[in-house]
C-alpha positions as CSV (number, residue, x, y, z in Angstrom):
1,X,9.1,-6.5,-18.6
2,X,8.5,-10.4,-17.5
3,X,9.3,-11.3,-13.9
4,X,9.5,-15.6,-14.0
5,X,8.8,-16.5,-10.3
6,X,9.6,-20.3,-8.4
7,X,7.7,-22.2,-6.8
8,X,7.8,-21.7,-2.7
9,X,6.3,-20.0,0.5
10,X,7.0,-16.5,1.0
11,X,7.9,-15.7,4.6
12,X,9.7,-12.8,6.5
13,X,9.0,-9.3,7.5
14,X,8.6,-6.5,5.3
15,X,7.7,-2.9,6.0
16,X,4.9,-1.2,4.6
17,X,5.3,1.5,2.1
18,X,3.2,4.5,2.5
19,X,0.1,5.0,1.5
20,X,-0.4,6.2,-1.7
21,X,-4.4,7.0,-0.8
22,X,-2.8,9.3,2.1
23,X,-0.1,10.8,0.1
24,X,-2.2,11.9,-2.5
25,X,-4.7,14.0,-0.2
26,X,-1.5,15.0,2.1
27,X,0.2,16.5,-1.1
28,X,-3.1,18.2,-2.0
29,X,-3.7,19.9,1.2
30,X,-0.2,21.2,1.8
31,X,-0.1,22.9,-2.2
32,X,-3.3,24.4,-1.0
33,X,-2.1,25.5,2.7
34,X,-1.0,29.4,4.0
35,X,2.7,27.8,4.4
36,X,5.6,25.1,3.7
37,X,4.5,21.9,4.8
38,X,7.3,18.4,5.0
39,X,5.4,15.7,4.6
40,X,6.6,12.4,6.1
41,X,6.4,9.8,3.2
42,X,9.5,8.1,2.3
43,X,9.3,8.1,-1.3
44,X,8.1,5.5,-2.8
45,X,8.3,6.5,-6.1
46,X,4.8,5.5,-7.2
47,X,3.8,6.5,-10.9
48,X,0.3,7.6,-9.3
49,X,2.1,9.8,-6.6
50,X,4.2,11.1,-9.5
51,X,1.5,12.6,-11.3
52,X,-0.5,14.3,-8.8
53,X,3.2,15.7,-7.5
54,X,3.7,17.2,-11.4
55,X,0.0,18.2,-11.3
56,X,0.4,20.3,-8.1
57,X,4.0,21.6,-10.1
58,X,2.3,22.9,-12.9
59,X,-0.4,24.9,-10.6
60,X,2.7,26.8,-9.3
61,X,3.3,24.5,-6.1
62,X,7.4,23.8,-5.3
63,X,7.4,20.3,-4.0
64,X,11.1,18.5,-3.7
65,X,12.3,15.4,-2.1
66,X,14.1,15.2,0.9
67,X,15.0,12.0,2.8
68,X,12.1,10.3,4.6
69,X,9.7,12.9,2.7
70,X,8.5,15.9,0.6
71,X,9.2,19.5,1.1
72,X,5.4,21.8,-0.2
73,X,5.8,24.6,-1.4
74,X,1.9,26.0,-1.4
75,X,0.2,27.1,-5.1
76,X,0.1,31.0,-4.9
77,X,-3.3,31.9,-5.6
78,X,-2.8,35.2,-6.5
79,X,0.2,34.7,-9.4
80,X,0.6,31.6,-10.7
81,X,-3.2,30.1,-11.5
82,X,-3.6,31.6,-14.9
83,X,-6.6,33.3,-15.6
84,X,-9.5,30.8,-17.7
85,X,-8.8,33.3,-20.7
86,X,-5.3,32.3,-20.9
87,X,-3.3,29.2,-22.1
88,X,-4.2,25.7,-20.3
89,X,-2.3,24.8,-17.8
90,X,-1.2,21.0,-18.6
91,X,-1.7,18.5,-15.7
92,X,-0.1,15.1,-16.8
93,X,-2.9,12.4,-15.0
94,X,-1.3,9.4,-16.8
95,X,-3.1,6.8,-15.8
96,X,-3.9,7.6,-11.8
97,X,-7.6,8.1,-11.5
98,X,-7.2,9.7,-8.2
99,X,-5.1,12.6,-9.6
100,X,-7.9,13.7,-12.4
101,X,-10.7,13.1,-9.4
102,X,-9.2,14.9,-7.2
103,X,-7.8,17.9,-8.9
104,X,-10.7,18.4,-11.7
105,X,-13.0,20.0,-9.1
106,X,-9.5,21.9,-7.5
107,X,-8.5,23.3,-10.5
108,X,-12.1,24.5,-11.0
109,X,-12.3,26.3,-7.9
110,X,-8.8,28.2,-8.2
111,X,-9.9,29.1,-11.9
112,X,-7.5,28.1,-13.7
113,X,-7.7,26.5,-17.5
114,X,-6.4,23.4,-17.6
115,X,-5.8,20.4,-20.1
116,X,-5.8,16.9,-18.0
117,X,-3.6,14.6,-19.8
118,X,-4.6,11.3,-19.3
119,X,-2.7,7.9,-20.4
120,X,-4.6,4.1,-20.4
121,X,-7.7,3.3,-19.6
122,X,-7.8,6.7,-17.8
123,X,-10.0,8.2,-20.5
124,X,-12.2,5.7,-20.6
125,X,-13.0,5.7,-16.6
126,X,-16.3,7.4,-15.9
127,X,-16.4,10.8,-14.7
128,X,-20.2,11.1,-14.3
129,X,-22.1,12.6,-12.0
130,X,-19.1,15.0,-11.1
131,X,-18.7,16.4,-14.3
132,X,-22.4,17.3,-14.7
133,X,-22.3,18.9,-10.7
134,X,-19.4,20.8,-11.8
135,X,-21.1,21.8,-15.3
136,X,-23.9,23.2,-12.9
137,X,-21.2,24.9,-11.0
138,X,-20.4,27.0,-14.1
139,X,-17.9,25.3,-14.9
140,X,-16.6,24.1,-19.0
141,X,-15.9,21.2,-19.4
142,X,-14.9,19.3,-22.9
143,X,-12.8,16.7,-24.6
144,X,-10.1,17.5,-27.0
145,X,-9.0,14.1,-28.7
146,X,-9.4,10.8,-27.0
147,X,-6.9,11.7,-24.0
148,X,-7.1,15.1,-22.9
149,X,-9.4,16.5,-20.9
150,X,-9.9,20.4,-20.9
151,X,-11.7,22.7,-18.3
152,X,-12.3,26.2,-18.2
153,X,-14.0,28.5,-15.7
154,X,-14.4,29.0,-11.8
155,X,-16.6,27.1,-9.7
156,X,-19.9,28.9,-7.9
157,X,-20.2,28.6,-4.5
158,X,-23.2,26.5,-4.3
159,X,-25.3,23.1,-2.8
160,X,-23.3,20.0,-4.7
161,X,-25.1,16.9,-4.6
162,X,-23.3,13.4,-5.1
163,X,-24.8,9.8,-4.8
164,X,-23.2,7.6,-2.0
165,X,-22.8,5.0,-4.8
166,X,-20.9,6.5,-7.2
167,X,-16.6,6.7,-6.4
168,X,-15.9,7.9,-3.4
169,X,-13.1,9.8,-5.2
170,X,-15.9,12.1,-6.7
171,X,-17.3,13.1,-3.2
172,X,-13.3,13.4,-1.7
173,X,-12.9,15.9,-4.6
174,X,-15.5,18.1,-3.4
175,X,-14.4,18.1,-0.1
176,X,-11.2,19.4,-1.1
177,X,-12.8,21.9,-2.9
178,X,-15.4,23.5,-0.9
179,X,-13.1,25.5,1.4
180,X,-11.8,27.1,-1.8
181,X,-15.1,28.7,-3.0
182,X,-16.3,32.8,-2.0
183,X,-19.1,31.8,-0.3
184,X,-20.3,28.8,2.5
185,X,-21.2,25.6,0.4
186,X,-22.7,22.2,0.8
187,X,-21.8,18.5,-0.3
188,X,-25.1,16.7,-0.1
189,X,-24.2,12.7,-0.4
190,X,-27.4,10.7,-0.8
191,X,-27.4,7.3,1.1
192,X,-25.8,4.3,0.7
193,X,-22.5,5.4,0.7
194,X,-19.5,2.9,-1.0
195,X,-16.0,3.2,0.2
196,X,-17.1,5.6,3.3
197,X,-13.4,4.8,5.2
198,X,-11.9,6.6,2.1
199,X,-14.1,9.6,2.9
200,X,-13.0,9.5,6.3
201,X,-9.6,9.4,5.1
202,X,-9.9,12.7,3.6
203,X,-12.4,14.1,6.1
204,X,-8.7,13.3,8.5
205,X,-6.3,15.2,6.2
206,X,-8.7,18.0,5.7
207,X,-8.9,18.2,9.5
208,X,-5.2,17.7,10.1
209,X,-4.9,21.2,7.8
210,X,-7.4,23.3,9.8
211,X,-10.4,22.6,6.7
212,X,-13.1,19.7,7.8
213,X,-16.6,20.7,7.1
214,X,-19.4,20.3,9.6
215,X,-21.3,17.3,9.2
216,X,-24.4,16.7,9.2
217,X,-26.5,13.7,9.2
218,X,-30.4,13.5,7.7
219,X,-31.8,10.2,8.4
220,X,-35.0,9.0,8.2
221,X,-35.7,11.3,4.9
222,X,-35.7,9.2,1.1
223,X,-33.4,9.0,0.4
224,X,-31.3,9.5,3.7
225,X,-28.2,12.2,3.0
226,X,-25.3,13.6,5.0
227,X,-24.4,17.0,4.7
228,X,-21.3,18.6,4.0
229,X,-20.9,22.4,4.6
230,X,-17.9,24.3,4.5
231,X,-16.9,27.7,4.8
232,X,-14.6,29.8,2.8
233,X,-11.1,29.4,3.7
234,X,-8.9,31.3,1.3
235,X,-6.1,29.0,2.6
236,X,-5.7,25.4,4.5
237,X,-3.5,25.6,7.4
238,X,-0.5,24.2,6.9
239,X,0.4,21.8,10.3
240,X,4.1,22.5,9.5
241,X,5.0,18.6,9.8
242,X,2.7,15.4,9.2
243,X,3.1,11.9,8.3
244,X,1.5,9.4,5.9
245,X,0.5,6.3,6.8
246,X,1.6,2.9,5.8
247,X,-0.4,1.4,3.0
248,X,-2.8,-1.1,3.8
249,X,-4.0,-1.6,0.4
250,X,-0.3,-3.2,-0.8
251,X,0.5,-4.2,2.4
252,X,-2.4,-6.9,2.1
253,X,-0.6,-8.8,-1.0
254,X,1.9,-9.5,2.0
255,X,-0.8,-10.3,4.6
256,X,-2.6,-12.8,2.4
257,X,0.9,-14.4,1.1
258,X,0.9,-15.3,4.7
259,X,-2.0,-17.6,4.3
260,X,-0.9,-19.7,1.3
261,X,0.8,-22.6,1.9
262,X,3.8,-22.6,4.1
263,X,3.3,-18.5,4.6
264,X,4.7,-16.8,7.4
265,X,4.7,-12.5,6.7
266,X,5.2,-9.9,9.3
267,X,3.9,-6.5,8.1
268,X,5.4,-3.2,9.9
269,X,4.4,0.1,9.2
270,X,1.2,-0.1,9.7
271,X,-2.0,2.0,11.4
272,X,-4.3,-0.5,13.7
273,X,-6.9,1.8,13.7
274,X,-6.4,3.5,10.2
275,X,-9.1,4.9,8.1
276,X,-8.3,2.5,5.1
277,X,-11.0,0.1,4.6
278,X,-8.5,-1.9,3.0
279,X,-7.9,-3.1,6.8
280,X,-10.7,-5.5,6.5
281,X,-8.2,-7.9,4.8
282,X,-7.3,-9.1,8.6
283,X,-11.1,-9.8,9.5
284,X,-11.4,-11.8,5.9
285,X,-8.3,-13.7,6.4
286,X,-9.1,-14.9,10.2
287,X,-12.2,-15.8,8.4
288,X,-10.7,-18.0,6.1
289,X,-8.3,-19.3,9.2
290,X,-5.5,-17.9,9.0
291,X,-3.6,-16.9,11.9
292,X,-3.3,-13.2,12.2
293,X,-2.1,-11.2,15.2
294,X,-0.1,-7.9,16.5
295,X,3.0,-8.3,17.9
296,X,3.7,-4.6,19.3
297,X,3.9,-2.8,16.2
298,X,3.8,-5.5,13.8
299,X,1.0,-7.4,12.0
300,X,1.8,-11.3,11.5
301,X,-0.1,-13.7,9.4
302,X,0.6,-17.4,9.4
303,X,-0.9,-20.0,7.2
304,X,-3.7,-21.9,9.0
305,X,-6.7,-23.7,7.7
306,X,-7.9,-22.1,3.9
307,X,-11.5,-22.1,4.0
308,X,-14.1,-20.9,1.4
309,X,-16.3,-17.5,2.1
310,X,-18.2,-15.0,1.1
311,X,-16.4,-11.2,0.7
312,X,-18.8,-7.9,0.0
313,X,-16.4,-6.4,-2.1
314,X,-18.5,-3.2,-2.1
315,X,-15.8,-1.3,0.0
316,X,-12.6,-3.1,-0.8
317,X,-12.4,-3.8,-4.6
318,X,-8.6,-3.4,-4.5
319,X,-8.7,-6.8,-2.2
320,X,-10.1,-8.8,-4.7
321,X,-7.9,-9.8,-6.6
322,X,-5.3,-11.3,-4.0
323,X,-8.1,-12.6,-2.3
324,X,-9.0,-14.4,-4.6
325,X,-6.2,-16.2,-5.0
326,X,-6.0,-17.0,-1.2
327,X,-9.5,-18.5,-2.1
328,X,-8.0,-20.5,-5.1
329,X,-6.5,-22.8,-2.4
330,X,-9.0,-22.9,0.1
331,X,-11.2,-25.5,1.1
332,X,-14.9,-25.2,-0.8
333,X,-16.4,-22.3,-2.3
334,X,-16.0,-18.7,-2.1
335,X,-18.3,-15.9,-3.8
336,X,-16.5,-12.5,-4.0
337,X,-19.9,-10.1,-4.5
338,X,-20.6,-6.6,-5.3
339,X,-17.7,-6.1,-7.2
340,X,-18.9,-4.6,-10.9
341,X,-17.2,-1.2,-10.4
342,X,-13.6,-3.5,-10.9
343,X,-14.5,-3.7,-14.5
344,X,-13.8,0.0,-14.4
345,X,-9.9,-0.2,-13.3
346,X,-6.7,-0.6,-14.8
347,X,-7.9,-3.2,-16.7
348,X,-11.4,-4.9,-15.6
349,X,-10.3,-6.7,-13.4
350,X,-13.3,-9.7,-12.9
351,X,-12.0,-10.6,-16.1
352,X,-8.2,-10.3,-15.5
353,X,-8.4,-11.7,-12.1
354,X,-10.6,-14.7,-13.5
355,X,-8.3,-15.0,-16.9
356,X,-4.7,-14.5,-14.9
357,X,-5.9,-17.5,-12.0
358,X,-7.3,-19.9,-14.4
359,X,-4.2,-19.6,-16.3
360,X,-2.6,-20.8,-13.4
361,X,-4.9,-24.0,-12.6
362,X,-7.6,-22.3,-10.4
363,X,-11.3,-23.0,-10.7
364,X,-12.8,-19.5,-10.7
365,X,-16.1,-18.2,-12.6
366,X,-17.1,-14.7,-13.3
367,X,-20.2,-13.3,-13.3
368,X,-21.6,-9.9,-14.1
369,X,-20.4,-8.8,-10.7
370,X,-19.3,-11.6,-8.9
371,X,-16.5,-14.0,-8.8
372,X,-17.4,-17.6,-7.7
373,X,-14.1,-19.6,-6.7
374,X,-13.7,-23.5,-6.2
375,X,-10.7,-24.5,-4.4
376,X,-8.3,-26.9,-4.8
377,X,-5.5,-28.2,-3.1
378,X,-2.9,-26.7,-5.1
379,X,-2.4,-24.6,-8.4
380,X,-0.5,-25.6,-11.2
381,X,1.9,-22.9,-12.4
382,X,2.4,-21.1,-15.8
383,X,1.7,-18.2,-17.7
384,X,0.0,-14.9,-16.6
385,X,-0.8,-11.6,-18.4
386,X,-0.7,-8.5,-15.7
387,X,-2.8,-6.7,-18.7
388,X,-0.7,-3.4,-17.4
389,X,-2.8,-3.9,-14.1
390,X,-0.4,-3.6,-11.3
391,X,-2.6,-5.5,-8.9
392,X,-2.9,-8.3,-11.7
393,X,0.4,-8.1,-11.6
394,X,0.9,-8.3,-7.5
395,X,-1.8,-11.1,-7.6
396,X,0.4,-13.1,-10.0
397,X,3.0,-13.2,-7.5
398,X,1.3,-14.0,-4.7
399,X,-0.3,-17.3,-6.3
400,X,3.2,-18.4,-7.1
401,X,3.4,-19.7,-3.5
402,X,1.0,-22.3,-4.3
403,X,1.8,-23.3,-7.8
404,X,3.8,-26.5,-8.5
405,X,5.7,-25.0,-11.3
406,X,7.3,-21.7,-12.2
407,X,4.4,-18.5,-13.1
408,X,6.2,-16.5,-15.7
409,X,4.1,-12.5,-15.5
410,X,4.5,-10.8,-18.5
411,X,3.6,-6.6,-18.3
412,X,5.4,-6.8,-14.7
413,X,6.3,-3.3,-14.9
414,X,2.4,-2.7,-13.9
415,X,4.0,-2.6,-10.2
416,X,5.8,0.8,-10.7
417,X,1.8,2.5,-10.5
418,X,1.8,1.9,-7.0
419,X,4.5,-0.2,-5.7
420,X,8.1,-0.3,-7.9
421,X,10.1,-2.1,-4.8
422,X,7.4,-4.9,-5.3
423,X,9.9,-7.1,-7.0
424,X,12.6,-6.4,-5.0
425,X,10.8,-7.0,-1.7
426,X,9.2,-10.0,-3.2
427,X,12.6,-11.4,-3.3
428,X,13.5,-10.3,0.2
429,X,10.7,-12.8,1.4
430,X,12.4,-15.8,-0.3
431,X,11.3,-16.3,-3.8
432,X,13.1,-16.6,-6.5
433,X,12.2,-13.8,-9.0
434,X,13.9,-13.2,-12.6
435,X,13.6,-10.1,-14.0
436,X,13.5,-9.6,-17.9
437,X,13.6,-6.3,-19.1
């Protein structure tokens, strides 16, 4: 699909869609709780939400839509996880690494043998250190072709130990997991710890179903760790009723639309105080001078002064790449660091992100794990290549607002991953989009 967008602002208001990083672990816990659990959702019909949903189907959970929601049916432990001896179970992963992080480590603990199909770049997405720590659990783990991933075996209760550094998705995986093992466990996570506000995130839905660990903090020690220990649950408890958050991470392709030239968004939906480090974009954007404020319940951002910055991108790589088109028309330099583990996305995206602006008239460098950005007054327009990256894709858009010409995104359908009313909504706040299917 190519989208061919005009030149202009985008203003309006918008509401946020839900939070695909919340949905994901709400889903989870509810296949894995003692009852039927209606999650609050909407349904946004993200290809990432769908896989973990058809996931959770094939494990024997029952989950159907409703309006504003899904209905959980919980995975019966006792009938429908076949034994390891039997035929896999096949989980479609497509191309959502959260879905094969997650579940691996799940499915290893209810002992079931299972075939993770995965689609993209999926396969080629680390999976180290977790595989090894679940190896050590006693658990089988193998390739079978370039795209599936099989797994046989039931996890040992046992002292798992992580790095802080690695994906955070690892570390939420165990947590899920721990409550299902025979015996008390532990997650050991050595110090520093990357993307810590999406462990809290799940440290929230495993408390909101009865299951958070006891945590401990070891400082002071080399390295210094937190500690994880959980005890053996048999079930979560299911809260009945609970609601996902709006999602900050899309949401922020509106907020910094708001700071390009002529911009004027208004955000609802949204969690002040939310666990999603992806929050941050309102700090980084009053940096840069924007105006940004709550109104009651609603986040505003108006265009203000653009100027240059410098962005840790160690626990916020999904900002990068619309921030870095914000900082294609701001005034001097800005240096995006800390950012290497985006050349292990959808695409990589220091080299899409660098490829799609300068494609568009922005001065931007990459480096090994930086991007280095001079801005200019105003970008020129043209061709872009979403490389089947939905941000790319989103990013694309956003820049339109300061191009001179037309941007003309091929590989638009990248949006459905996270976000298929992108267009739509994109259009709602006053541009001029073209669809080509």
């Amino acid at each position: 699909m190519t989208v061919t967008i005009a030149p202009g602002k985008i203003s309006g208001g918008v509401s946020a869609i839900p939070s695909k990083s919340h949905v994901h672990r709400l889903l989870i816990c509810a296949a894995l709780a003692d009852g039927e659990t209606f999650v609050v959702s909407g349904d946004s019909g993200a290809q990432d939400i769908e896989a973990t949903i058809a996931c959770l189907g094939a494990l024997g959970a029952q989950i159907t839509r409703s309006e504003g929601g899904f209905t959980v049916v919980p995975i019966n432990r006792r009938n429908s996880i076949p034994p390891d001896s039997g035929a896999a179970v096949i989980l479609p992963c497509g191309e959502s690494g959260s879905t094969l992080r997650f579940l691996l480590p799940v499915v290893c603990a209810l002992g079931a043998s299972a075939a993770f199909r995965m689609e993209g770049r999926l396969p080629q997405r680390p999976l180290a250190p977790l595989d090894a720590e679940l190896q050590r659990g006693g658990i089988r783990l193998w390739r079978e072709g370039a795209d599936i991933l099989r797994c046989e075996g039931r996890l040992s209760p046992s002292n798992y130990h992580l790095s802080g550094d690695v994906s955070s998705q690892y570390i939420s995986g165990l947590l899920f997991t721990l409550p299902l093992l025979d015996a008390p466990s532990r997650l050991t996570v050595a110090h520093p710890v990357e993307s810590a506000d999406y462990i809290a995130m799940t440290l929230e839905a495993l408390d909101a179903f009865g299951r958070k660990p006891t945590i401990t903090e070891h400082c002071g020690k080399a390295p210094n760790e937190t500690w994880y220990d959980s005890a053996p649950s048999g079930a979560f408890i299911s809260p009945r009723r609970i609601a996902a958050e709006g999602d900050w991470s899309n949401a922020a392709f509106w907020l910094c639309a708001g700071a390009m030239p002529g911009g004027d968004v208004q955000v609802s939906g949204l969690k002040q105080n939310s666990a999603q480090g992806d929050r941050e974009v309102c700090a980084i954007l009053a940096r840069m001078g924007a105006q940004v404020n709550w109104e009651g319940g609603t986040l505003r951002v108006r265009e203000g002064q653009r100027l240059g910055t410098e962005i840790d991108a160690r626990a916020i790589p999904d900002l990068v790449p619309v921030l870095a088109a914000v900082a294609a028309v701001a005034e001097g330099t800005t240096v995006i660091r800390n950012a290497a583990r985006l050349r292990l996305k959808e695409s990589d995206r220091l080299a899409t992100t660098t490829a799609t602006l300068t494609a568009l008239g922005a001065d931007i460098t990459e480096t090994e794990d930086s991007l280095v950005i001079e801005g200019r007054r105003h970008l020129n327009g043209g061709a872009a290549d979403a490389a089947g990256d939905h941000r790319i894709a989103m990013m694309a858009a956003i820049a339109s607002a300061a191009c001179a010409g037309t941007v003309r995104i091929c590989c638009a359908q990248a949006v459905n991953k996270s976000y298929p009313a992108f267009w739509s909504d994109c259009a709602a706040l006053g541009k001029t989009v073209k669809v080509e299917e």
